[in-house]
Backbone as CSV, one residue per row, in Angstrom:
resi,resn,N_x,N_y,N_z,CA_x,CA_y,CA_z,C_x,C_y,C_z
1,UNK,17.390,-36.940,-13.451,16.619,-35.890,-14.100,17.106,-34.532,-13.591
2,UNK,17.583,-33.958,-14.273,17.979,-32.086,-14.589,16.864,-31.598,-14.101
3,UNK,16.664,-30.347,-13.422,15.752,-29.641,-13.012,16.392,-28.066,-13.064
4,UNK,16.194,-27.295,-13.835,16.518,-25.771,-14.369,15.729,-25.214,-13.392
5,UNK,16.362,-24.821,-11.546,16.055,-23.870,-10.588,15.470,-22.857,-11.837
6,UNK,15.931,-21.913,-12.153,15.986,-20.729,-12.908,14.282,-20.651,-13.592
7,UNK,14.118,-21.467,-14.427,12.833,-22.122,-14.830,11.624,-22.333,-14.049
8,UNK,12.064,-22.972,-13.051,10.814,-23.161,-11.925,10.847,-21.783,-10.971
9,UNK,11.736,-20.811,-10.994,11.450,-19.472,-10.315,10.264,-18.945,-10.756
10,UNK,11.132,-18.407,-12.433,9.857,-17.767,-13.059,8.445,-18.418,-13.379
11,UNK,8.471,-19.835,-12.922,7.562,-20.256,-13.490,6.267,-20.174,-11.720
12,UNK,7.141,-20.131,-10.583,6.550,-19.573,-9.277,6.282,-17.950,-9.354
13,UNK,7.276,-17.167,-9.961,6.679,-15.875,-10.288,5.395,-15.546,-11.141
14,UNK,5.047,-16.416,-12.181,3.818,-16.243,-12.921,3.030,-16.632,-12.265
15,UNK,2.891,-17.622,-11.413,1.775,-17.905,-10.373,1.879,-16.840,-9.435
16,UNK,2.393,-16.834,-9.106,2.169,-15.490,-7.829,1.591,-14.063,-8.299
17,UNK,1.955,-13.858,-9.265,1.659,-13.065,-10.320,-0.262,-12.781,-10.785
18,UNK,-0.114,-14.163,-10.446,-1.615,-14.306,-11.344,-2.619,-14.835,-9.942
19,UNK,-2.080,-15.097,-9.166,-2.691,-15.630,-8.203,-3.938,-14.281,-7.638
20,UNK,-5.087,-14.865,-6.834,-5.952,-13.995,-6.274,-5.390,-12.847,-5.211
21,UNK,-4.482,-13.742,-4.469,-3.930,-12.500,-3.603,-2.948,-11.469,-3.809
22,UNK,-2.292,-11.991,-5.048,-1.540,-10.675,-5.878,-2.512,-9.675,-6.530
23,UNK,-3.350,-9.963,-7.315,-4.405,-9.055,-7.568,-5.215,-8.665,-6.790
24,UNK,-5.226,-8.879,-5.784,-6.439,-8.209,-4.995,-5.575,-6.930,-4.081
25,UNK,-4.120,-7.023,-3.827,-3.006,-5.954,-3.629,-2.959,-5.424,-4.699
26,UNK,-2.953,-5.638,-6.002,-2.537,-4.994,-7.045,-3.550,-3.681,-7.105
27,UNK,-4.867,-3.821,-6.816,-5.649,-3.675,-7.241,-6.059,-2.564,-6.032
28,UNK,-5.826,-2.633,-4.711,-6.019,-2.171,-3.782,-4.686,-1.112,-3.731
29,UNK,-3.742,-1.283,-4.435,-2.495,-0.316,-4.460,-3.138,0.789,-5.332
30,UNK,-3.441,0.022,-6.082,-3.880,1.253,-7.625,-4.461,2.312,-7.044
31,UNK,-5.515,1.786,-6.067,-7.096,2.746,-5.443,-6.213,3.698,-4.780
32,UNK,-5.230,3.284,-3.663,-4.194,3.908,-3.130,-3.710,5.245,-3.706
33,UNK,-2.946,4.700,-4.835,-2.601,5.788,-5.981,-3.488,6.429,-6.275
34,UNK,-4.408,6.205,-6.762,-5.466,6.835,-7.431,-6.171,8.471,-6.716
35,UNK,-6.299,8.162,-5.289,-6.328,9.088,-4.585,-5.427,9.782,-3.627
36,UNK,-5.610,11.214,-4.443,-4.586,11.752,-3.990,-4.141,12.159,-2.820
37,UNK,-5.295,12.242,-1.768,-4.343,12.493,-0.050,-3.986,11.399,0.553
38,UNK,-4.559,9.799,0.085,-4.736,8.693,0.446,-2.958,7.619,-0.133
39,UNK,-3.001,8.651,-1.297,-0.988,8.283,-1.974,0.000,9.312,-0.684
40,UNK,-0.365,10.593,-0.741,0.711,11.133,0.152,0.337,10.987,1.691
41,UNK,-0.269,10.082,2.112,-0.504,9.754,3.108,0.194,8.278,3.283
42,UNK,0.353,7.723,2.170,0.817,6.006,2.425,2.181,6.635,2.336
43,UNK,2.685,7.420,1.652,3.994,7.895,0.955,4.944,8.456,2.001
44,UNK,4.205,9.165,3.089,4.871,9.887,4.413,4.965,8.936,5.049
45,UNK,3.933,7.524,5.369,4.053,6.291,6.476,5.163,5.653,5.571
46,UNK,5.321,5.716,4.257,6.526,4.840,4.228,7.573,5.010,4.243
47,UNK,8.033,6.426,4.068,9.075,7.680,4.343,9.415,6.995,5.939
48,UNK,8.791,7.518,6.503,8.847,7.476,8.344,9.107,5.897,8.455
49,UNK,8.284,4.873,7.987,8.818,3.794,8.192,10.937,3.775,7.892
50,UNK,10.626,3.545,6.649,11.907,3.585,5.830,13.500,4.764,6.980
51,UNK,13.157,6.141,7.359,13.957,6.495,8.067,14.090,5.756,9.558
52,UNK,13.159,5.572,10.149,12.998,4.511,11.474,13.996,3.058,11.461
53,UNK,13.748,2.741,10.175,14.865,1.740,9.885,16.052,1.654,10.055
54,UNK,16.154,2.984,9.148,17.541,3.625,8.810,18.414,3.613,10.336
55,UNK,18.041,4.436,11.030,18.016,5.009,12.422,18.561,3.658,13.402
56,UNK,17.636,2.878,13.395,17.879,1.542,14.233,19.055,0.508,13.293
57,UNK,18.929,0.723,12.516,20.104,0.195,11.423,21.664,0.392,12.253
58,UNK,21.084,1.790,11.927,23.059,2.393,12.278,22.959,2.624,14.033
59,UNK,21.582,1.980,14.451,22.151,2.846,16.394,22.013,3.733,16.630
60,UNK,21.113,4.480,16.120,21.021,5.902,16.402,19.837,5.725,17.467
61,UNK,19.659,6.642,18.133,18.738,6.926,18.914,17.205,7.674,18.153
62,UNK,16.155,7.135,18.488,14.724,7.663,17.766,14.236,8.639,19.306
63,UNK,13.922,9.858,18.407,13.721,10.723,19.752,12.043,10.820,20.098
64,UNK,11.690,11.403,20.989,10.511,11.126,21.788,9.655,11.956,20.800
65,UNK,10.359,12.888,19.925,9.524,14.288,19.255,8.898,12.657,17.315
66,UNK,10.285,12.285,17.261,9.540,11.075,15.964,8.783,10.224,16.298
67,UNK,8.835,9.559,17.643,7.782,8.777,17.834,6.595,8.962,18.102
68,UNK,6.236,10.303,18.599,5.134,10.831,18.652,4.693,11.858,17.294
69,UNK,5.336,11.656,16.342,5.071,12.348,14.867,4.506,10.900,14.315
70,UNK,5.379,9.631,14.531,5.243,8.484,13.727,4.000,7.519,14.476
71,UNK,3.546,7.817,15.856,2.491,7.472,16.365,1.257,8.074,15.439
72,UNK,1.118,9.138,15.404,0.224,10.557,14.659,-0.260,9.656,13.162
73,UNK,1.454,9.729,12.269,0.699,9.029,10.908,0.586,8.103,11.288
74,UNK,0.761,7.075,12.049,0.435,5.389,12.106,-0.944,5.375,12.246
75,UNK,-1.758,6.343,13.249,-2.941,6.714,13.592,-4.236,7.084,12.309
76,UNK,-3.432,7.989,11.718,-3.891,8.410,10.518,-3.994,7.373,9.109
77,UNK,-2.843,7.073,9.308,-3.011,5.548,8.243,-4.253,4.513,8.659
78,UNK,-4.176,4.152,10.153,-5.467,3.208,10.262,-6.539,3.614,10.516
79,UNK,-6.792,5.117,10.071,-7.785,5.662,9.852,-8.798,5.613,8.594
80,UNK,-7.339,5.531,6.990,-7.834,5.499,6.308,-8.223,4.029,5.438
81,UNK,-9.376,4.112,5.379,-9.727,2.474,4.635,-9.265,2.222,3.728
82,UNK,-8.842,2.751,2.854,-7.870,2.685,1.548,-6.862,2.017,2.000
83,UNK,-5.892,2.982,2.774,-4.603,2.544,3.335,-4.575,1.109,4.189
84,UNK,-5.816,0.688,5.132,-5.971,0.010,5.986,-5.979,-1.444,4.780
85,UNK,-6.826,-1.241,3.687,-7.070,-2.545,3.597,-5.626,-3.056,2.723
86,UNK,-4.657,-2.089,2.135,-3.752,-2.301,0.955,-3.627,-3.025,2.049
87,UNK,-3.007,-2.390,3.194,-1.655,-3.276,4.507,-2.368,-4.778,4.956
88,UNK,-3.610,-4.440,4.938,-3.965,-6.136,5.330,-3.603,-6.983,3.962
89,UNK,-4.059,-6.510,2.770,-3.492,-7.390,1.335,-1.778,-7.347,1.709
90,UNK,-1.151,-6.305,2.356,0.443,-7.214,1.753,0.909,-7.688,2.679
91,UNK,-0.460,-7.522,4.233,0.111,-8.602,4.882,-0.137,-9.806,4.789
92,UNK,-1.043,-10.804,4.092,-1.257,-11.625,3.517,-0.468,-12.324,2.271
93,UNK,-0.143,-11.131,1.487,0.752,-11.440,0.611,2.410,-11.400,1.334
94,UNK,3.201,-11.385,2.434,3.752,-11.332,3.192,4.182,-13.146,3.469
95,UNK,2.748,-13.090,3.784,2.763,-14.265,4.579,2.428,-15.683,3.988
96,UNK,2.171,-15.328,3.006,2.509,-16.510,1.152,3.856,-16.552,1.068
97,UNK,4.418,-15.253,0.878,5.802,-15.460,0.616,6.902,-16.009,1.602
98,UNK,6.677,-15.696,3.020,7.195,-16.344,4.073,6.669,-17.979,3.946
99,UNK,5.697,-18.718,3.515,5.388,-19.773,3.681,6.056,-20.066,2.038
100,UNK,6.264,-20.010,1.098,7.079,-20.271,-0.061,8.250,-20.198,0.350
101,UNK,8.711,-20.118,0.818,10.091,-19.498,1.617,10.406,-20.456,2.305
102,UNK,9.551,-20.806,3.389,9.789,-22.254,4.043,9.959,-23.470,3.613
103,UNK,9.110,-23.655,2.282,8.836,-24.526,1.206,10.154,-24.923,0.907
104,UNK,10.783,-23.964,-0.054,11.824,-23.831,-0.852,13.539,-23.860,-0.085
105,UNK,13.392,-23.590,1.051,14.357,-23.896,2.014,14.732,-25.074,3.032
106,UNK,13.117,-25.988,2.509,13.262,-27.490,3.363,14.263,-28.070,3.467
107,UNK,14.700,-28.288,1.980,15.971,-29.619,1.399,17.368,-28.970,2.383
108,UNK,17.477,-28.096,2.369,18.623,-27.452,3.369,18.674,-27.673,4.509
109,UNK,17.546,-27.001,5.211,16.994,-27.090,6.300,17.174,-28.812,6.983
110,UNK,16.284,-29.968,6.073,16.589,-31.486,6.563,18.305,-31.835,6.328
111,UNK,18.563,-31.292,5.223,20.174,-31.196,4.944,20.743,-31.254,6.090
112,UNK,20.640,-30.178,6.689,21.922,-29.220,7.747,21.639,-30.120,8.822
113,UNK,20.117,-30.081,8.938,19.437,-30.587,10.673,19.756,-32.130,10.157
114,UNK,19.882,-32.654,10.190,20.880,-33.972,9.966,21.979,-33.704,10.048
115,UNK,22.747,-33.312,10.260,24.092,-33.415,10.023,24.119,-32.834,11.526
116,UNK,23.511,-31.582,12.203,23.470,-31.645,13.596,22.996,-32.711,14.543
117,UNK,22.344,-33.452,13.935,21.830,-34.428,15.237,22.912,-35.538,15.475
């Protein structure tokens, strides 16, 4: 029996899609957006995230003056309940996808680890 990977993706994307914990992020992003110091407030933590990356990416050194700017919004973000609860929804939704992930990587995984033992 044929099995069309391709098929059963999208057909895991419409569930995920539709699932409770995609909408309840979906839904908690919107509120996000919706208000406006509560968007340029997620928008600067993800800026600062996103360059922090960058930075440790290439080896650069993060200086004592960003980490104490990026302490400040981190502070300010778990200040705001808006912001606080999106990050608990996509850390949840995070952690679906890391466990689909595990799922979908078994057959390899028993694959390989057989062939080491």
């Amino acid at each position: 029996m044929s099995v069309n990977l391709h098929d059963t993706a999208y057909e895991l994307e419409r569930a995920l899609r539709n699932s409770d914990e995609y909408q309840t992020l979906r839904g908690l992003y919107d509120e996000v957006n919706a208000d406006a110091s509560a968007n340029a407030l997620f928008d600067k933590f993800r800026s600062m995230q996103i360059e922090m990356q960058q930075k440790q990416m290439m080896g650069q050194d993060i200086s004592q003056e960003e980490i104490a700017q990026a302490q400040i919004i981190v502070s300010d973000v778990q200040k705001n309940e808006k912001i606080s609860k999106l990050m608990e929804a996509e850390q949840r939704m995070s952690q679906i996808v890391t466990e689909l992930n595990q799922i979908i990587i078994k057959p390899l995984e028993e694959l390989y680890g057989s062939v080491n033992q």
